[in-house]
C-alpha positions in Angstrom: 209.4 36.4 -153.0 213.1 35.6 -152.9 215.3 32.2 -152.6 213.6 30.0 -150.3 215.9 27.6 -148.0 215.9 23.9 -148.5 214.3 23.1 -145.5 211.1 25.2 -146.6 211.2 23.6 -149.7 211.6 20.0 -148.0 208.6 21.2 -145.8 206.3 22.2 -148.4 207.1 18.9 -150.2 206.4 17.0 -147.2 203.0 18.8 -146.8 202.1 18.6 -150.4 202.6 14.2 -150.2 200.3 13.6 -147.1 197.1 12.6 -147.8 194.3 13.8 -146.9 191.9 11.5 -144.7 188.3 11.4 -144.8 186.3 12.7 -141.2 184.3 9.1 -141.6 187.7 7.2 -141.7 188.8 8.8 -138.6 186.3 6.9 -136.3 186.7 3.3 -136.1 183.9 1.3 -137.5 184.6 -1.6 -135.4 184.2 -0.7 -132.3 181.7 -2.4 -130.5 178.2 -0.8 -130.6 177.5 -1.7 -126.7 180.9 0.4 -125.6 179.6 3.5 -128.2 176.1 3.3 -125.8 178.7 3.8 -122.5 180.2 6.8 -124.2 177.4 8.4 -124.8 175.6 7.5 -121.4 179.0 9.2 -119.5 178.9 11.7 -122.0 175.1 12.6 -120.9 175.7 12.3 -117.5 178.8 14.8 -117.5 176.7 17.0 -119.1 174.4 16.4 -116.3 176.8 16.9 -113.9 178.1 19.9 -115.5 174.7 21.5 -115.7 174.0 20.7 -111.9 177.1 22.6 -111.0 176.5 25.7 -113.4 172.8 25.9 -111.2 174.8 25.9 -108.0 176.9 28.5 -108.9 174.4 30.6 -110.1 172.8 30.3 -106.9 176.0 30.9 -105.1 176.5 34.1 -106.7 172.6 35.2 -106.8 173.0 34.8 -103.2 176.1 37.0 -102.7 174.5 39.9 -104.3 171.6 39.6 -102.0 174.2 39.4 -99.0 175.9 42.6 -100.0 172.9 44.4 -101.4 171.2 43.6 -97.6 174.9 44.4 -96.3 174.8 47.5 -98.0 170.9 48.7 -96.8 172.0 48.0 -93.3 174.9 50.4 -93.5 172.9 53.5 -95.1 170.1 52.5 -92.3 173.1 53.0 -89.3 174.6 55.8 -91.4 170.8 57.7 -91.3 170.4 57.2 -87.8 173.3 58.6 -87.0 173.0 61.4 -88.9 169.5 61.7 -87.0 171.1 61.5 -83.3 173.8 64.2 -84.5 170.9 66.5 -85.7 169.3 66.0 -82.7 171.9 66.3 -80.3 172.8 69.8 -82.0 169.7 71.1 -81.9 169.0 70.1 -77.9 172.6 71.4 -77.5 171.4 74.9 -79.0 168.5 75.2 -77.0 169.4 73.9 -73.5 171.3 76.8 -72.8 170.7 80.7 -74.3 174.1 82.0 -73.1 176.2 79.3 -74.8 178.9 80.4 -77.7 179.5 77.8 -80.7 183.3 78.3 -81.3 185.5 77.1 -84.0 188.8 76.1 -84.5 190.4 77.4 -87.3 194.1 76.3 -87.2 196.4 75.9 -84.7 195.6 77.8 -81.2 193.1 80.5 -83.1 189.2 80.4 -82.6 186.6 81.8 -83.8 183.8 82.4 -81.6 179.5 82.9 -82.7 176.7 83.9 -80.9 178.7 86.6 -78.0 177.3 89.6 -80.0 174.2 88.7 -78.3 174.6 88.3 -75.0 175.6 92.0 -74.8 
């Protein structure tokens, strides 16, 4: 592996002297029993709390996607009856008068003209 620096070494030797410490001695045995029953009433009632605000959420975002989804259906509903009018408009436009041309533009000052063939 090579020459290791002193500090590594000193490191390693530091690491190798601690001891290691039991999970049961971490907790201290006397504390008092009536301040363990506080924890773990604050701890239940922040998991209450917690719970409580997940639900609203959820219910915030339910309710956006039904916003936009109804959003959405309005749109295609205006979209469709405007496609409807158009149609419509078209086809009284074609037969209100016989003798009318359709004419298209097709860059610039040029047109193209339909329907003159038959009015001769």
């Amino acid at each position: 592996m090579g020459i290791k620096s002193p500090k590594i070494k000193r490191s390693i030797a530091d690491h190798r002297r601690e001891k290691i410490v039991p999970m049961d001695r971490l907790t201290n045995p006397k504390l008092n029993m009536t301040w363990r029953g506080l924890a773990t009433i604050a701890a239940g009632l922040a998991t209450t709390a917690a719970i409580c605000l997940a639900a609203v959420l959820a219910l915030v975002f339910a309710a956006s996607i039904v916003v936009i989804a109804l959003v959405t259906s309005a749109l295609l509903a205006v979209a469709g009856l405007a496609m409807r009018a158009r149609r419509a408009r078209m086809a009284r436009a074609k037969s209100s008068d016989p003798g009318l041309i359709e004419a298209h533009n097709v860059g610039g000052h040029s047109w193209v003209a339909y329907g003159y063939e038959r009015r001769r």
